[in-house]
C-alpha positions in Angstrom: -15.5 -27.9 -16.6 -14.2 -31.1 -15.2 -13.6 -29.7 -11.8 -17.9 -28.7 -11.2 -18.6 -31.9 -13.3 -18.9 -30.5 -16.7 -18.6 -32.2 -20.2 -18.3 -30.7 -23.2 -19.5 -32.1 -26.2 -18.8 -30.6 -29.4 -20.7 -31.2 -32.8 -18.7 -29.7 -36.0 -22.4 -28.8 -37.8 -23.2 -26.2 -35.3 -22.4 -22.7 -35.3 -20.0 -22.1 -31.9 -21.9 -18.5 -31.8 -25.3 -20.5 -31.6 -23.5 -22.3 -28.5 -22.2 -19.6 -26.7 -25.6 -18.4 -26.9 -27.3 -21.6 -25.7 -24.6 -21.4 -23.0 -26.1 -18.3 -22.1 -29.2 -19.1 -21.6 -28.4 -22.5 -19.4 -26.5 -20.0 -16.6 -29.6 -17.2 -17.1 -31.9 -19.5 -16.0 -31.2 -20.9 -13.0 -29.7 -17.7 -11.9 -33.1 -15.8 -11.8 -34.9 -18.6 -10.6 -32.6 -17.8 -7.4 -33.8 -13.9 -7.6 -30.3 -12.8 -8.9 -29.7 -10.2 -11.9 -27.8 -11.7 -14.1 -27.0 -8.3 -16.0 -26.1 -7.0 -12.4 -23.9 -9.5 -10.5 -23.6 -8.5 -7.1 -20.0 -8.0 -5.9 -19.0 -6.6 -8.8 -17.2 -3.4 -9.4 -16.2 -1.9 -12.6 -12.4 -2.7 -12.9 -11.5 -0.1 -15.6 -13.1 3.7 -15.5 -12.0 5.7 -18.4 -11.7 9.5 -17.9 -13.9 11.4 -21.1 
């Protein structure tokens, strides 16, 4: 995080799954205000294929 300018700060009363999701939602955004899928990143293979 330091190296784009990040900070973390952490508060113990919060749930860490509440802030991966809130972490979510801060990279969603501005992704599809640019037009990209977020669920579909381009230049992105699948890097394991299972045979049935």
């Amino acid at each position: 995080m330091a190296r784009v300018g990040g900070t973390l700060v952490a508060h113990a009363t919060t749930d860490p799954m509440a802030d991966l999701i809130r972490a979510q939602r801060l990279a969603v955004e501005p992704a599809e205000s640019k037009g990209y899928d977020p669920d579909h990143p381009r230049n992105l293979s699948r890097s394991v294929i299972l045979s049935p």
